[in-house]
TIVO-2410 file (N, C-alpha, C; in nm, 3 decimals):
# residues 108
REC num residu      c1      c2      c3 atome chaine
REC   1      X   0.085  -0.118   0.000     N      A
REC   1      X   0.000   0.000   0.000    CA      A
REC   1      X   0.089   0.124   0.000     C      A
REC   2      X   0.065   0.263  -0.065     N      A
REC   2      X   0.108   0.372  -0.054    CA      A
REC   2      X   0.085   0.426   0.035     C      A
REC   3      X   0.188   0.465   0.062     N      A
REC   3      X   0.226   0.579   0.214    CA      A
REC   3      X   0.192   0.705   0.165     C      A
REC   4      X   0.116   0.777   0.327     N      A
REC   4      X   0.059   0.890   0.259    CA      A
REC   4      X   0.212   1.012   0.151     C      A
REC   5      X   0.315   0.950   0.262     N      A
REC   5      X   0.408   1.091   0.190    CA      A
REC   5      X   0.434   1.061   0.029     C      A
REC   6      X   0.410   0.945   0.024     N      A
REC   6      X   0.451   0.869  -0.143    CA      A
REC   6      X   0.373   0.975  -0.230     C      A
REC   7      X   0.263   0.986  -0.153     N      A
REC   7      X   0.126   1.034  -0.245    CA      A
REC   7      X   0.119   1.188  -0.199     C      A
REC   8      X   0.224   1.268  -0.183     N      A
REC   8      X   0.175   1.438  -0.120    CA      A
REC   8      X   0.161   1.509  -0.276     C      A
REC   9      X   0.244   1.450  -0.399     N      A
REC   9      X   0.222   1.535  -0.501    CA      A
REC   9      X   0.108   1.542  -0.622     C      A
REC  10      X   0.014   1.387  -0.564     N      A
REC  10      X  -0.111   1.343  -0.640    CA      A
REC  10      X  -0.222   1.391  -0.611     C      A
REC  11      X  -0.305   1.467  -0.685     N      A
REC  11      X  -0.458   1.506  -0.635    CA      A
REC  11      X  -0.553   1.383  -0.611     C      A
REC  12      X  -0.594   1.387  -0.488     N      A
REC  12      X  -0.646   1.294  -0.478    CA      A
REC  12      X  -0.773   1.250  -0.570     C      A
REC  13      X  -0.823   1.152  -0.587     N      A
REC  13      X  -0.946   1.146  -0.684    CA      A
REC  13      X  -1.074   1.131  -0.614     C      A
REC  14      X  -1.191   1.221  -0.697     N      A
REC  14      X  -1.327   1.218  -0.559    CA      A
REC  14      X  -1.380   1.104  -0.617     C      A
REC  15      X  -1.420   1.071  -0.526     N      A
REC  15      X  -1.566   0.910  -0.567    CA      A
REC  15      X  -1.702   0.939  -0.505     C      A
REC  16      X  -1.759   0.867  -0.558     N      A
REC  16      X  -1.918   0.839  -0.484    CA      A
REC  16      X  -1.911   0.738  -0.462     C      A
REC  17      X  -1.996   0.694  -0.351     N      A
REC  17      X  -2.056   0.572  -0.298    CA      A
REC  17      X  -2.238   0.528  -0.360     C      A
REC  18      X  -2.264   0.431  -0.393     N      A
REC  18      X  -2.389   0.404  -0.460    CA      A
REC  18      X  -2.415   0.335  -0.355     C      A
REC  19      X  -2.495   0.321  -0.301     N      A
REC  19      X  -2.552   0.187  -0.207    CA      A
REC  19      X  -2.492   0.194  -0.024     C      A
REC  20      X  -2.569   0.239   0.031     N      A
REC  20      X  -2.485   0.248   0.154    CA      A
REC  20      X  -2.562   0.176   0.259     C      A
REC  21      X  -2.573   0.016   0.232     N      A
REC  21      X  -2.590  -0.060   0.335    CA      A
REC  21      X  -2.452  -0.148   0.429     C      A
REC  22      X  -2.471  -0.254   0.477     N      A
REC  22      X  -2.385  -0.259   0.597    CA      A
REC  22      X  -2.299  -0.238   0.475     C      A
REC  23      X  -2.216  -0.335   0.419     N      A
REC  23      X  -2.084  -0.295   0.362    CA      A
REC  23      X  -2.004  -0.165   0.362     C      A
REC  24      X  -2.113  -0.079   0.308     N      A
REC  24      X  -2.048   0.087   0.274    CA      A
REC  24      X  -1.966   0.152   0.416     C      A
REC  25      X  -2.011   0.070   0.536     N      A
REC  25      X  -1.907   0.133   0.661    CA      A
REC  25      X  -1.803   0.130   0.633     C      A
REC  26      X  -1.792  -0.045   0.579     N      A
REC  26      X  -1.634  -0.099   0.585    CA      A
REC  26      X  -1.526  -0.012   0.500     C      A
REC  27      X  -1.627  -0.004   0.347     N      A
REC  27      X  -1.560   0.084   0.263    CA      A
REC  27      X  -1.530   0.197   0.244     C      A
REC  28      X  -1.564   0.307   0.369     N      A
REC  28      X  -1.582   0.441   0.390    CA      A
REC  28      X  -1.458   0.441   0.499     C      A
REC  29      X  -1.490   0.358   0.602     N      A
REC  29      X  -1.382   0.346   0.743    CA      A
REC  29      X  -1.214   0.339   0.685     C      A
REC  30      X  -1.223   0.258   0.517     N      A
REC  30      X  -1.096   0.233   0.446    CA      A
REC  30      X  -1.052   0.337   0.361     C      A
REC  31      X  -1.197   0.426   0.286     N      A
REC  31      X  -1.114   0.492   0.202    CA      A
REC  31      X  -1.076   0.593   0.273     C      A
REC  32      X  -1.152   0.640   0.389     N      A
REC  32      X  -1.095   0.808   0.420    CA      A
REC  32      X  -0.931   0.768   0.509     C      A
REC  33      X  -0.859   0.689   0.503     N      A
REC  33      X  -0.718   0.681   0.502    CA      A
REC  33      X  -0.656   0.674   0.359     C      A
REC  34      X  -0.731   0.620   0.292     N      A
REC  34      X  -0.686   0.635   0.139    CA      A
REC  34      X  -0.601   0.735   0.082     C      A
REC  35      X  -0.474   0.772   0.039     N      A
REC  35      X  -0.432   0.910   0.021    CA      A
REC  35      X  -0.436   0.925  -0.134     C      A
REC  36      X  -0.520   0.831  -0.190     N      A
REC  36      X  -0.561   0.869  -0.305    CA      A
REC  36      X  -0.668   0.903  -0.367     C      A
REC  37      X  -0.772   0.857  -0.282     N      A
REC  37      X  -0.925   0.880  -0.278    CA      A
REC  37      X  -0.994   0.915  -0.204     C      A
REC  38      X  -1.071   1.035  -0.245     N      A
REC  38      X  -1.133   1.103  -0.158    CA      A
REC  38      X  -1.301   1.106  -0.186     C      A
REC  39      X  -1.346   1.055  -0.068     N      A
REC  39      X  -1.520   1.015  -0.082    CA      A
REC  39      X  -1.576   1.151  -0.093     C      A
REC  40      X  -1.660   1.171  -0.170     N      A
REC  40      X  -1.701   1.338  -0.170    CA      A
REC  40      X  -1.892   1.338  -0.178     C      A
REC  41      X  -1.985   1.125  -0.180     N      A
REC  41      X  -2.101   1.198  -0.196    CA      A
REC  41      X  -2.149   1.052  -0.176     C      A
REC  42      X  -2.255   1.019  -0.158     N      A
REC  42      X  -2.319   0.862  -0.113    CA      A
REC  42      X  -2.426   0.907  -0.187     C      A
REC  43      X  -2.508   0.752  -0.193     N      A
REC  43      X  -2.621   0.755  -0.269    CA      A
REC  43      X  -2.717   0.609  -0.256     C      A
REC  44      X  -2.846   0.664  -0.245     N      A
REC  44      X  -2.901   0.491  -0.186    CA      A
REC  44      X  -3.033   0.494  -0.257     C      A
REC  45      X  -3.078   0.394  -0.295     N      A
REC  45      X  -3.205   0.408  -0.299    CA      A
REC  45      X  -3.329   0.442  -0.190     C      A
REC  46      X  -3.305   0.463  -0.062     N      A
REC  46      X  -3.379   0.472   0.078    CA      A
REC  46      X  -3.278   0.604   0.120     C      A
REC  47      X  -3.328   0.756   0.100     N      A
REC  47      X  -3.278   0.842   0.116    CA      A
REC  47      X  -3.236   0.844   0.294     C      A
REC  48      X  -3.302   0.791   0.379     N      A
REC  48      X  -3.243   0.822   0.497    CA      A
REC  48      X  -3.140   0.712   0.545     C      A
REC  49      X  -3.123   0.614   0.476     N      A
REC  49      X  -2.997   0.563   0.487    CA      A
REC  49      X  -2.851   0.565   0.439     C      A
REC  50      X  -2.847   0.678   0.328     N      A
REC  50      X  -2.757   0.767   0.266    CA      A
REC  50      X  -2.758   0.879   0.328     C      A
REC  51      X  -2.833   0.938   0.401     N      A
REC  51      X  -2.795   1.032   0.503    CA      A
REC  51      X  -2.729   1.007   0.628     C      A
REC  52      X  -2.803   0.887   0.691     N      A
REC  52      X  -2.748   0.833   0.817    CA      A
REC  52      X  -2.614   0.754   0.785     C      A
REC  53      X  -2.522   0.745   0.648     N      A
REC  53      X  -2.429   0.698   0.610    CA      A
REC  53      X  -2.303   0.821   0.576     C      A
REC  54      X  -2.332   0.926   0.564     N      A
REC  54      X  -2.310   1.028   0.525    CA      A
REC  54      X  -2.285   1.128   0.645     C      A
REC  55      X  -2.404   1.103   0.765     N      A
REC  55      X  -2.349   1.216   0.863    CA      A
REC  55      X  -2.277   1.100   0.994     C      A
REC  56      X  -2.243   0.985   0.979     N      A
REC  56      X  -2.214   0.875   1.050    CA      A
REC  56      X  -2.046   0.896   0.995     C      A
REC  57      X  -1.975   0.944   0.831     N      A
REC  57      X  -1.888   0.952   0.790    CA      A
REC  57      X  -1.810   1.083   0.732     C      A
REC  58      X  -1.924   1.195   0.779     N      A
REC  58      X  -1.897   1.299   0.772    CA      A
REC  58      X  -1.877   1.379   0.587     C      A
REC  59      X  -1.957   1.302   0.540     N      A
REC  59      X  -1.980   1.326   0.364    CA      A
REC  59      X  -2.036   1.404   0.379     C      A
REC  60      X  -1.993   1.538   0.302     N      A
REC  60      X  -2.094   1.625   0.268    CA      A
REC  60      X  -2.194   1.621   0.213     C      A
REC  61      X  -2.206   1.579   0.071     N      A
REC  61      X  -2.346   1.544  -0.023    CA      A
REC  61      X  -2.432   1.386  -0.034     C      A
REC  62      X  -2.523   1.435  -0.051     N      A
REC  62      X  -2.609   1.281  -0.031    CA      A
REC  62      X  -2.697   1.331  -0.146     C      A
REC  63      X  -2.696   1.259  -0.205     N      A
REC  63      X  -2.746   1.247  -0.363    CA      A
REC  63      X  -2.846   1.164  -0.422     C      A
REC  64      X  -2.937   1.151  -0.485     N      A
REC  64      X  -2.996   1.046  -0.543    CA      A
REC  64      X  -2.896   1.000  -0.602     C      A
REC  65      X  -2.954   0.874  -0.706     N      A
REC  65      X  -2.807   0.801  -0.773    CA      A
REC  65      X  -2.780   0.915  -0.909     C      A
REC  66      X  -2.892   0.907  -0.977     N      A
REC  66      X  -2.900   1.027  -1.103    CA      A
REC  66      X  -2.814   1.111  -1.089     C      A
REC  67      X  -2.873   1.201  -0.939     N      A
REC  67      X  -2.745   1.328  -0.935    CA      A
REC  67      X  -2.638   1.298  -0.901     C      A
REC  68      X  -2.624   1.218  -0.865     N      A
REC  68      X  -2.479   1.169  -0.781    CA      A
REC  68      X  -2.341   1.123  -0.902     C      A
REC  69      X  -2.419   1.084  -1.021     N      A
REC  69      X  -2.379   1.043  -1.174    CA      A
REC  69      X  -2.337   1.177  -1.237     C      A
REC  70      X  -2.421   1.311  -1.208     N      A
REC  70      X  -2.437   1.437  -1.292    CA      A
REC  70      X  -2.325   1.478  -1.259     C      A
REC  71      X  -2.238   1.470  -1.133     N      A
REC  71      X  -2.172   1.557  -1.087    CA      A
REC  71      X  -2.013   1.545  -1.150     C      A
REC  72      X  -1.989   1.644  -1.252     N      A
REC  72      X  -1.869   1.659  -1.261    CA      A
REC  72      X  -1.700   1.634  -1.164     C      A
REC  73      X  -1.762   1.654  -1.047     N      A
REC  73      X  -1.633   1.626  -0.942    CA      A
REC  73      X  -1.592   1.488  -0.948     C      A
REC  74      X  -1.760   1.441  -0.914     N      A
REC  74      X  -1.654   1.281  -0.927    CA      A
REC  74      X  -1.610   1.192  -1.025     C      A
REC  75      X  -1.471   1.130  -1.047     N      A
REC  75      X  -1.438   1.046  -1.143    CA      A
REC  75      X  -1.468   0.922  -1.109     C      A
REC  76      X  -1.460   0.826  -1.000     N      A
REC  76      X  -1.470   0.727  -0.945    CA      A
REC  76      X  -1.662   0.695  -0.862     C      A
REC  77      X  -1.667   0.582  -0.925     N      A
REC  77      X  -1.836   0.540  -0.860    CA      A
REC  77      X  -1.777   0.403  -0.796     C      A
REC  78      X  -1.778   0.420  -0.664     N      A
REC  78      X  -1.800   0.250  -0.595    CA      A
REC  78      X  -1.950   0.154  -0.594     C      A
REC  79      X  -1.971   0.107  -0.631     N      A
REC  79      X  -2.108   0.013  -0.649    CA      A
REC  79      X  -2.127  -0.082  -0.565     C      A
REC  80      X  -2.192  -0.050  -0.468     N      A
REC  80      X  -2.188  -0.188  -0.364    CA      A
REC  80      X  -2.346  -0.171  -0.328     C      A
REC  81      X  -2.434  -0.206  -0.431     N      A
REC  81      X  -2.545  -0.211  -0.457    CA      A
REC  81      X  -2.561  -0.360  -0.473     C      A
REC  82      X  -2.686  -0.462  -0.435     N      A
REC  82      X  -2.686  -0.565  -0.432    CA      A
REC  82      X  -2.663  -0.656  -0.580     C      A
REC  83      X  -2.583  -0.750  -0.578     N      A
REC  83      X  -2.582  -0.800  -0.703    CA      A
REC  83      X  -2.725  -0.823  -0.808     C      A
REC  84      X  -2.775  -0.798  -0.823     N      A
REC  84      X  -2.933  -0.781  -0.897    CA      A
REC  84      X  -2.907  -0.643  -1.013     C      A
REC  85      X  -2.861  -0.548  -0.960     N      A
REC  85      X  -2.885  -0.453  -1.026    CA      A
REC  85      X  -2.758  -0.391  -1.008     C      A
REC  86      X  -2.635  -0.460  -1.036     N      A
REC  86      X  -2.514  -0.446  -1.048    CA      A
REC  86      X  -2.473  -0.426  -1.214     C      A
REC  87      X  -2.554  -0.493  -1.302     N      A
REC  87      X  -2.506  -0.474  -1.421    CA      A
REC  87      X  -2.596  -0.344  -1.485     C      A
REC  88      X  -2.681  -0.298  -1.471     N      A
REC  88      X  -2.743  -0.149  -1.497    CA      A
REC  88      X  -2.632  -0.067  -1.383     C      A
REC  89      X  -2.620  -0.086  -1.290     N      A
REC  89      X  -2.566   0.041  -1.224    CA      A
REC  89      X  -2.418   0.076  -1.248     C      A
REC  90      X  -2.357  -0.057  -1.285     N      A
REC  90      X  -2.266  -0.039  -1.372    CA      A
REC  90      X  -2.220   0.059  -1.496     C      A
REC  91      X  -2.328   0.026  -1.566     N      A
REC  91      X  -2.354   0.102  -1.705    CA      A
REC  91      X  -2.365   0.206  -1.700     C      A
REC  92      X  -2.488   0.240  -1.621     N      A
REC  92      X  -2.515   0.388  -1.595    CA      A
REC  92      X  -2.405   0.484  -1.528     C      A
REC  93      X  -2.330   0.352  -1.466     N      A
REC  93      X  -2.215   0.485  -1.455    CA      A
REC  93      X  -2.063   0.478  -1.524     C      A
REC  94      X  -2.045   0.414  -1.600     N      A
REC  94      X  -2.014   0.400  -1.754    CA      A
REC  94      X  -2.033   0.490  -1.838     C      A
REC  95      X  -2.167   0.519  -1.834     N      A
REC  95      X  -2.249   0.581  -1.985    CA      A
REC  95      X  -2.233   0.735  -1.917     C      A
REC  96      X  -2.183   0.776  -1.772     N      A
REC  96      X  -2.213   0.880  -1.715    CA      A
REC  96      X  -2.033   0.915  -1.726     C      A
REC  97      X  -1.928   0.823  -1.765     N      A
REC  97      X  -1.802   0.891  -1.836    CA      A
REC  97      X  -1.727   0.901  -1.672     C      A
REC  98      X  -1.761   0.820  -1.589     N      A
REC  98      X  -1.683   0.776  -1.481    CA      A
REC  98      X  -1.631   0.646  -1.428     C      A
REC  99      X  -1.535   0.643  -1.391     N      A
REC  99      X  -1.476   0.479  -1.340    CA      A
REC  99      X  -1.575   0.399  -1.257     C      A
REC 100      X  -1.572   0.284  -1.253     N      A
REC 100      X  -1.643   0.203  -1.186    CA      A
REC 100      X  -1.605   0.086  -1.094     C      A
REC 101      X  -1.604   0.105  -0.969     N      A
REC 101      X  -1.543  -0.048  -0.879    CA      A
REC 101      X  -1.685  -0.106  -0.851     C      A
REC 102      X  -1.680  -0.214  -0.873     N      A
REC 102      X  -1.758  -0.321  -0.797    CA      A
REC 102      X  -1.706  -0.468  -0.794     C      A
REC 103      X  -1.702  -0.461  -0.652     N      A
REC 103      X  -1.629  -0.601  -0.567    CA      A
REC 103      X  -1.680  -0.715  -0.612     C      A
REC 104      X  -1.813  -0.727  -0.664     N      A
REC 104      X  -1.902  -0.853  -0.718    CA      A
REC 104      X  -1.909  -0.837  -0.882     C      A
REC 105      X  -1.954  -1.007  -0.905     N      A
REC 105      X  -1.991  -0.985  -1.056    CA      A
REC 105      X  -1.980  -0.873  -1.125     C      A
REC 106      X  -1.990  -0.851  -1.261     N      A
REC 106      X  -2.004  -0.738  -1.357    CA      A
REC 106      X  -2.174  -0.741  -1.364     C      A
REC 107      X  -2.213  -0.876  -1.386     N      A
REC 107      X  -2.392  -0.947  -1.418    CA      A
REC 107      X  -2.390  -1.050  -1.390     C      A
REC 108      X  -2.529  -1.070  -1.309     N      A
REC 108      X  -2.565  -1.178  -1.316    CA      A
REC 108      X  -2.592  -1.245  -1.445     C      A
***
């Protein structure tokens, strides 16, 4: 892993979070040590659990998924949306001209 000083001359890159059930702790608790990625917006289908994920991690924006896609800042979408609707949310954020992680399948 990179050490933060490795990384003082790289801008870090912003991401969104799609899906913020249990998992999204784990992956929030990891990236904000990240010195390359910087979480900048969550997004859920059940708006008060992207809030309560968000002021639990101190994210500023909480987004539907749509807007959360619109936003120029971020380059990076983490997808930890249930495998069902992993291969649309994929796409859509594909087709929205940003990177895409997801830990599971591409499709069922």
């Amino acid at each position: 892993m990179l050490e933060a000083k490795e990384c003082d001359d790289v801008e870090r890159m912003k991401a969104g979070i799609i899906g913020c059930g249990t998992i999204s702790s784990v992956y929030l608790e990891n990236l904000q040590k990240s010195p390359l990625i910087e979480v900048v917006a969550v997004a859920d289908l059940l708006d008060e659990r992207a809030k309560e994920r968000a002021d639990e991690f101190n994210i500023e924006n909480v987004y539907k998924v749509d807007e959360l896609l619109r936003q120029p800042e971020i380059e990076l979408v983490f997808n930890l949306t249930v495998p069902g609707s992993h291969a649309l949310t994929d796409v859509a954020i594909l087709e929205a001209g940003k990177h895409v992680y997801s830990e599971k399948p591409l499709a069922h």
